[in-house]
C-alpha positions, -999 to 999 in steps of 0.1 A, spaced: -272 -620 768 -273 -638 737 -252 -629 704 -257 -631 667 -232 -623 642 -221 -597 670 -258 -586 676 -266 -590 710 -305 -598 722 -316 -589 756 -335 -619 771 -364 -608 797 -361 -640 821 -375 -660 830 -387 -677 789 -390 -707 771 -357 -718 760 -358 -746 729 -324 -768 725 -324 -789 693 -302 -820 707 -288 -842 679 -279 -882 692 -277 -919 677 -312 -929 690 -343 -917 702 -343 -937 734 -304 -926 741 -311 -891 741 -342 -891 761 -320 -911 791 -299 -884 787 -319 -853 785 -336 -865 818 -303 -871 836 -296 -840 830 -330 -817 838 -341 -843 862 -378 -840 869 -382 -801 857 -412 -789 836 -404 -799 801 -416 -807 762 -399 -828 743 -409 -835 703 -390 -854 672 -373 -825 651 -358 -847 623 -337 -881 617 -310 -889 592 -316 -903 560 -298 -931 569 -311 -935 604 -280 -928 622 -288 -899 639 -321 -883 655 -327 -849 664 -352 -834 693 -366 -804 704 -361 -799 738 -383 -769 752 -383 -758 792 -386 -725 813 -351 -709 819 -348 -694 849 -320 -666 838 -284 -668 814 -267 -689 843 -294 -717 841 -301 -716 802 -264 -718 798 -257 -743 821 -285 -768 804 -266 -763 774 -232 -774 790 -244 -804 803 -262 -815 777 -232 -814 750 -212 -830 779 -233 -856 779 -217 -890 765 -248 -899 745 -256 -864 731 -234 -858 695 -243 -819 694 -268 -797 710 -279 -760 690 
């Protein structure tokens, strides 16, 4: 179960999940991202980059299989030393 501003959504699994994952460079995050889904199903596309350049974000979109695997995704990827912030 997800919440929002203590509104909570019921999630019919399994669905496509979408991570936005925020690193320093393009070639950084996609190492990690595949460390850490290995060779599932998944899309990846550009979602924005800093004016500056110093940061890139992704959309990462996959099929969760229920709360315990969307969740854990999410774990691992902020864990991840080349990931900066995962949404």
């Amino acid at each position: 179960m997800v919440t929002l501003d203590d509104k909570k959504v019921e999630l019919t699994y399994p669905c496509n999940w979408c991570y936005k994952v925020i690193a320093s460079e393009k070639e950084a995050l996609e190492k990690a991202i595949h460390d850490v889904i290995e060779e599932r199903e998944h899309k990846l596309s550009h979602s924005n980059s800093s004016k500056t350049g110093k940061y890139v974000s992704m959309n990462l979109d996959l099929l969760v299989h229920n709360e315990d695997d969307r969740t854990f995704i999410f774990e691992a990827l902020k864990k991840h030393q080349d990931i900066k912030m995962v949404l």
